[in-house]
N, C-alpha and C positions, 0 to 999 in steps of 0.2 A: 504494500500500500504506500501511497505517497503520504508521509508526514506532515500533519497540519502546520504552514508554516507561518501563524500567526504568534509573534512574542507572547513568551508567559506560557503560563498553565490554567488554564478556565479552570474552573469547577465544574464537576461531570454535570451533565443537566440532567432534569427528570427526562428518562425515555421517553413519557408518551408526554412529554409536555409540546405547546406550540413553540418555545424555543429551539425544540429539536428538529420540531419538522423544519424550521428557518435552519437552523445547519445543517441538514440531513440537502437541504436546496442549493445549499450557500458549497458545499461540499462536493455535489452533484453538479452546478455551473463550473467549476474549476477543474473536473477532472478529476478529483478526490478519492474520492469515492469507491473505486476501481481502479486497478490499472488500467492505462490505454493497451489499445488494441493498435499490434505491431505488424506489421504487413506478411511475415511469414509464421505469423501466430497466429491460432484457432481459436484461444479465448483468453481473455485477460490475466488469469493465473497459471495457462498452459494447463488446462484441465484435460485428461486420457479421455476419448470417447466424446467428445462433445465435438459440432461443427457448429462454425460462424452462423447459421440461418438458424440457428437456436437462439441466440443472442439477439440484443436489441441492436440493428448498426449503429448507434451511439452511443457512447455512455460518458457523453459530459453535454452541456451547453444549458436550452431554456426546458424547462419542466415544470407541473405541479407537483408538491407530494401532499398527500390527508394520510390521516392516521385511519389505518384499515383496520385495530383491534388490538388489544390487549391481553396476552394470556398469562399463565401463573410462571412463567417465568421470561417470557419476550413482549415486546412492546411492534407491531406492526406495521409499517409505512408502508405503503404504494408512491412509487414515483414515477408518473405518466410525463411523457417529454413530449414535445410539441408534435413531431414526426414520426415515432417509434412505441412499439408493443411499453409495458411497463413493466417493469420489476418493483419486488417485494424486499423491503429492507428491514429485518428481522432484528432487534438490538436485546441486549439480554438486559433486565432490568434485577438481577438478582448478582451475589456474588458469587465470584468464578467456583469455587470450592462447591456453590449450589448446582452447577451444571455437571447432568450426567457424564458428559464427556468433553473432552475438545473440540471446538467448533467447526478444526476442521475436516475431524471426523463425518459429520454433517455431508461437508460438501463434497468428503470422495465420494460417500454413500450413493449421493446423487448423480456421481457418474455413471452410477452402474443398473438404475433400474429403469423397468421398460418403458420405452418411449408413451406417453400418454399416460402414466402411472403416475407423476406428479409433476414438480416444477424442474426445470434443467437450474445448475450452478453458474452461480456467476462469478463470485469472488465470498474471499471470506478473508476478517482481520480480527484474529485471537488476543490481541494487545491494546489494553485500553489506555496505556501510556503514549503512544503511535499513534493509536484511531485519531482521525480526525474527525470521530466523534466523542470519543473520548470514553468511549464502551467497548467492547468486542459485538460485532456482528457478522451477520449473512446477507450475500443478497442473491435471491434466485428470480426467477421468469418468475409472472405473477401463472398462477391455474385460475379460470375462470369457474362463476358458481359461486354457493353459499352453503352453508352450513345449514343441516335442519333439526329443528329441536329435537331431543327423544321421543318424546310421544307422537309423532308425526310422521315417524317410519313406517314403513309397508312392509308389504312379504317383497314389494317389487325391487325395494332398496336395498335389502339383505339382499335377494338373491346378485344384482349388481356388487355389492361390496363383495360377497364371497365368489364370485370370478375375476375381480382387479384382485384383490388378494391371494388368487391363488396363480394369476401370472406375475404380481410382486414375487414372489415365493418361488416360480422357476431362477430367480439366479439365486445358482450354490453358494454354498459358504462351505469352508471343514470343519466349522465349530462355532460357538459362543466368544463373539469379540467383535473390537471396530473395523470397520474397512479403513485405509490406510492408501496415502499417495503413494506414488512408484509402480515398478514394475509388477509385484504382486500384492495385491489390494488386500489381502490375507496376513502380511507379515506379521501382523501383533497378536493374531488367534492362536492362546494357548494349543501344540501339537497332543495329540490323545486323547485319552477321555476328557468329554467336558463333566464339567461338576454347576451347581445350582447351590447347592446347601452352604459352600463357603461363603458366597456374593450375599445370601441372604443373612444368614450371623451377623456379618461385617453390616450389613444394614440395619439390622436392630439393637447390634450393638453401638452405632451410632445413633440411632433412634434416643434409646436407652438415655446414653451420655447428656444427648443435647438437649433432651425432650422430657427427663426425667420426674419432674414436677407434673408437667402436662400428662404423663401418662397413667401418674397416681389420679388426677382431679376427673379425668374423665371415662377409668376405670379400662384402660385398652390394654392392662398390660395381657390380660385372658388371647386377646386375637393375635398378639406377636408370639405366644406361647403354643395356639393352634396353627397358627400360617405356618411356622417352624417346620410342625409336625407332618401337615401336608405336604411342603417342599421335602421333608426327607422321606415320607413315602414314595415320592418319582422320583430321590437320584438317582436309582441303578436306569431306570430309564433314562433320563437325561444323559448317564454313563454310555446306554448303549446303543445310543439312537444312531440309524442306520445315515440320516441324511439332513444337515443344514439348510435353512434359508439364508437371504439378506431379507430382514423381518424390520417392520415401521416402529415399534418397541410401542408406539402411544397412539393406537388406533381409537382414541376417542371419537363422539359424534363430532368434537370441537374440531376435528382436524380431517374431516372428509368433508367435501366440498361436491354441491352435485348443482348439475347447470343443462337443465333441459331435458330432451330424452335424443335418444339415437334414433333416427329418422327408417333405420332400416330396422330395426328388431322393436322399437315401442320400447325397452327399456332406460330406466334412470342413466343418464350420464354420468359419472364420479371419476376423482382425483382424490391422490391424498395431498396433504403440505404438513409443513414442521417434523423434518427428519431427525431432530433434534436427540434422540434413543436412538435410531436408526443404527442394526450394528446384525452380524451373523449371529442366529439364532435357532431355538427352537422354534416352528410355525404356530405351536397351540398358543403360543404367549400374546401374539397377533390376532388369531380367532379368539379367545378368553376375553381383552380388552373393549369390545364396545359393548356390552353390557351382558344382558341374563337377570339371575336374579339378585343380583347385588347392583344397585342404580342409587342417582341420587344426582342432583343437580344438571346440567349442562353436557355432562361429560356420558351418561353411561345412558344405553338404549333398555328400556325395562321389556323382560323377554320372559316367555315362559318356558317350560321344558321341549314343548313340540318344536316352538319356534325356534330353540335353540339348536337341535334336529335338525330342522329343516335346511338353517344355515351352514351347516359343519356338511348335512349331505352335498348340499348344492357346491360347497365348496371344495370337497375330495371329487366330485364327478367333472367342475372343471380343471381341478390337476390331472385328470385321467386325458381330455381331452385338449394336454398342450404336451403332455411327456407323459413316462413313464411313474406310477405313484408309488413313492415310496413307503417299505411297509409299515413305517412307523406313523407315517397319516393313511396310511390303508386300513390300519388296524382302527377301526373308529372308537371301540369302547379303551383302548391305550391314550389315544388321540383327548377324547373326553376327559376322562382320568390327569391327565396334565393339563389340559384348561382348567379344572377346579384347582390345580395346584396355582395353577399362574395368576386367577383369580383370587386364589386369599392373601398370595403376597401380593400383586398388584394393591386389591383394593385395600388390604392391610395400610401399605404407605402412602398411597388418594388420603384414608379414614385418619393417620396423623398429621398429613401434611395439611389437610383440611382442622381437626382441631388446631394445630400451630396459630392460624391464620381466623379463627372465628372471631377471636376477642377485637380484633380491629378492622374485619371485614363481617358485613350485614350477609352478604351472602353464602356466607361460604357457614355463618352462626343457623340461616336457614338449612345449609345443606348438610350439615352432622348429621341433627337425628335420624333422617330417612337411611341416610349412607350409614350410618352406625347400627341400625335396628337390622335392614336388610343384608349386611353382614353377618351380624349375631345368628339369623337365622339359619345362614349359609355354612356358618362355622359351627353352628350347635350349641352357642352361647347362649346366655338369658339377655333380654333386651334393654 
């Protein structure tokens, strides 16, 4: 990235504030923003797999930006330029240490999945000392569409999510880990057995540490003790599962985007955005996250058992028809079985990171109870 070259040191601004979007413009008029684009270069950071008619032809001069949305941990700009497509400029409004991973983890990720699957990469600047905005962020191609509430879903929307999902899912991984710039986009993926059980300890044990108060007052320490016990019921599976994804990590309803319907088959249009989890995986972890019977707020689609059925078949018959299926999502009732696993820890860390946040957010004070009751049930808790 080019270093902001205005004397001094600002003070970081609020991500979603109107300040930002002024330097997010003032950043974007000067070329900032991105590298330029160099005449036997294919994209601003030299990105594998990506071509120039992906990109916007420019990326400096006159634009607007609005702030596109706010999530629990990025702050969202659109910046439309007078001539060209727009891009999305993703700022982390949390500290670095709260980010699953490196950001720019993110944007190899995005080199690598199917075309029409989400947004293409643009640039990415992990150094909020550097930034010229004085954050670490992303900026990819914007995906067109909107998000729809939980209750609003259809059988026709699931069945569209679990065929993008299941050709997300055709690129391999050998394991659980980031994708990675260079020649093999796998270098940092633990070699051999994957394991689940360690990742989750080290999470509750941080839990524990930072949250310790918090988990006396609203009585969670019972679901970190159950989630536990689920995850070590599937390690030998997660041990010995036959075949990887590149998996979205955070397939909430907040981050699938659907815009229209496809003119030739009558079905929902969809895309995902914020690859920000995005890493080689197990595929249940991807099926398990947008909802069932554990919902609650914005995020989780409220499902019954049938429906939840319906979604997981539809989605093993469209792996059947793009490849070969492997037997560990061929095996439905193993496949199931690790969704309830990925499910108590998933929602386990939503149910804390949501009490964290209740005492100073109005929303999040409404979304506890539903997410902490419809948990308890899931987990066998008292409510």
């Amino acid at each position: 990235m080019i270093p902001d070259p205005r004397p001094g040191a600002p003070a970081p601004l609020d991500p979603a504030s109107p300040a930002m979007g002024e330097r997010i413009l003032e950043a974007w008029r000067r070329g900032a923003l991105v590298l330029p684009l160099r005449e036997d270069d294919a994209t601003p950071l030299r990105l594998p797999g990506l071509h120039r008619s992906a990109l916007p032809p420019s990326l400096s001069g006159q634009a607007r930006v609005a702030l596109a949305g706010v999530g629990e941990r990025f702050a969202a700009w659109r910046v439309s330029p007078q001539e060209n497509a727009p891009v999305i400029v993703r700022i982390a409004h949390v500290a670095p240490e709260e980010l699953h991973q490196d950001l720019t983890h993110e944007i190899a990720a995005l080199t690598l999945i199917p075309p029409e699957t989400g947004p293409s990469p643009v640039a990415v600047h992990g150094d909020a000392a550097t930034s010229p905005l004085g954050h670490p962020y992303v900026v990819t191609t914007a995906v067109p569409g909107v998000a729809a509430a939980p209750e609003t879903w259809t059988g026709a929307h699931l069945r569209s999510h679990a065929r993008l999902l299941a050709r997300l899912h055709t690129v391999p991984a050998p394991g659980r880990g980031p994708v990675s710039f260079g020649e093999d986009p796998w270098a940092a993926v633990p070699v051999g057995p994957q394991h689940l059980l360690d990742e989750v300890e080290a999470e509750v044990a941080a839990w524990r540490a930072r949250h310790g108060a918090l988990l006396a007052e609203h009585g969670l320490e019972p679901f970190l003790e159950v989630a536990l016990e689920r995850i070590e019921a599937v390690e030998d599976q997660i041990s010995a599962l036959d075949a990887f994804s590149l998996c979205h990590g955070d397939l909430c309803s907040t981050n699938i985007l659907w815009d229209g319907t496809d003119p030739a088959t009558g079905a929902p249009r969809v895309q995902y955005i914020d690859f920000e989890w995005a890493q080689g995986d197990d595929p249940a972890r991807d099926l398990a996250i947008i909802g069932g019977a554990v919902h609650g707020g914005p995020w989780y689609v409220p499902l019954d058992e049938e429906q939840v059925a319906q979604l997981v078949g539809d989605y093993v018959r469209a792996r059947g028809e793009l490849a070969e299926v492997p037997a560990s999502v061929a095996d439905v009732g193993a496949l199931r079985e690790r969704m309830r696993a990925w499910t108590a820890y998933e929602r386990t860390a939503m149910l804390v990171h949501v009490a964290s946040r209740a005492a100073t957010r109005a929303s999040h004070r409404q979304v506890l109870p539903v997410l902490r009751s419809t948990l308890a049930a899931e987990l066998g808790l008292a409510g």
